[in-house]
N, C-alpha and C positions, 0 to 999 in steps of 0.2 A: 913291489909290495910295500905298502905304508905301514905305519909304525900302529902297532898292538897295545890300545890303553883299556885299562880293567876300573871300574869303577864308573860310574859317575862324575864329571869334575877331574878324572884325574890328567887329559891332556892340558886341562886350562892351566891347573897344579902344577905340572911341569914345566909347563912353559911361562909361569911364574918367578917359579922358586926353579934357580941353580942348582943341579945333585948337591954340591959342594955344600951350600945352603942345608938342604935337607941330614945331609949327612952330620953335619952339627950341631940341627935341633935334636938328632936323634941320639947324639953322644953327648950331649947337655943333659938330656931325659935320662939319659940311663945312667948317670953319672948323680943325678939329682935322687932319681929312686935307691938307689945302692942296691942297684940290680948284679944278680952274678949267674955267670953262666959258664957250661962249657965249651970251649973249641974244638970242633970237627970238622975239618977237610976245610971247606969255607964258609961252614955253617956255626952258627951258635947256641946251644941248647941252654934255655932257663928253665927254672925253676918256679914254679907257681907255690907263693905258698900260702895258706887262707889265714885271715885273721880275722881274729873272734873278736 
């Protein structure tokens, strides 16, 4: 059984971009928004909050 990609573009994505890679952009972003969340098991809950 081959590998299960969800989107559009996302096998080409991957096989671009490194996890390691990605995982950086995405701790750069969330480090950049001064996002906060909570820890669950291995999951992370934010907080969405609107501005006016």
């Amino acid at each position: 059984m081959g590998a299960r990609w969800k989107g559009k573009g996302a096998e080409v994505k991957t096989l671009a971009d490194p996890i390691s890679e990605i995982v950086s952009q995405l701790q750069s972003s969330l480090i950049s928004s001064n996002s906060r969340g909570l820890l669950s098991g291995m999951s992370v809950c934010f907080l969405k909050q609107i501005q006016n």
